[in-house]
C-alpha positions, 0 to 999 in steps of 0.5 A, a space after each residue: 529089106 524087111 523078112 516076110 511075116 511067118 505062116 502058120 503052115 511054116 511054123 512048127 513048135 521049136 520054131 526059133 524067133 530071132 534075137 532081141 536085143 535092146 538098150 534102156 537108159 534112164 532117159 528112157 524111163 523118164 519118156 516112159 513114165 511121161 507116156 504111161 502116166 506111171 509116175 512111182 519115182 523108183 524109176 527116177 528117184 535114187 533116193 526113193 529106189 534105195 530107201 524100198 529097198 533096190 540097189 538103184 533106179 530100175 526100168 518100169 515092169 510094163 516097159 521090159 515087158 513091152 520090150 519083150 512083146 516087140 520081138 513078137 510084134 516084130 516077127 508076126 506082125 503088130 496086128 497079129 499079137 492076140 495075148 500076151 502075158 508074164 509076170 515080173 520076176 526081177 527088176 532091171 537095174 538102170 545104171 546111171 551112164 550112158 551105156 544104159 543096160 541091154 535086155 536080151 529076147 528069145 522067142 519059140 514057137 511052143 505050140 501050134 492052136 486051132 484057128 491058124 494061132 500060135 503061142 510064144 514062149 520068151 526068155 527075157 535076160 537082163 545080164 544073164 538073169 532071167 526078169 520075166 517068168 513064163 512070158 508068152 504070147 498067142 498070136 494069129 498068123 495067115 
């Protein structure tokens, strides 16, 4: 059964979104890099990750921060999401296994706007370190 969306009436600065938690594998990253055009071969290539200077393949920024807007998307309702933004502050390391890496979501009502709006304030984790600095959305709810 899926939960009703929120209200704006019920809804208070502090309000807490429920977790996130979502897995990304390096197939993931080649479905990814297929759909969005974007093709930098540090999200497939080990040589090329290294040789810029990353430990190894990491995850598309636009993708965690896709993962990231789906909580909001999930709590308020696709059509619901107005803007969202926040800027890449560390790359997630994509491990070359089956276990993949688990980014963790949090979200909080941070503040109540006019004209029934909202705005979200997220931490993005990707084991145990922020990856996203000041990642927020507004959204409308009924």
């Amino acid at each position: 059964m899926t939960e009703p969306l929120p209200r704006y009436d019920d809804v208070t600065p502090g309000t807490a979104l429920p977790r996130l938690t979502h897995v990304i594998r390096r197939g993931d990253l080649v479905r990814y890099a297929g759909a969005s055009g974007d093709l930098n071969p540090i999200h497939w290539s080990e040589r090329a990750a290294t040789e810029a200077g990353l430990p190894t393949i990491i995850a598309h920024g636009m993708l965690t921060m896709g993962v990231a807007m789906r909580l909001v998307s999930d709590w308020a309702g696709r059509q619901a999401v107005l803007e969202c933004g926040g800027r890449f502050a560390r790359p997630v390391v994509v491990p070359d296994d089956e276990a993949g890496v688990e980014l963790v979501v949090d979200g909080v009502v941070a503040e109540k706007l006019d004209g029934s709006r909202v705005r979200v304030d997220l931490t993005v984790r990707c084991g145990g370190e922020k990856v996203l600095a000041r990642p927020r959305a507004v959204v409308a709810l009924n």
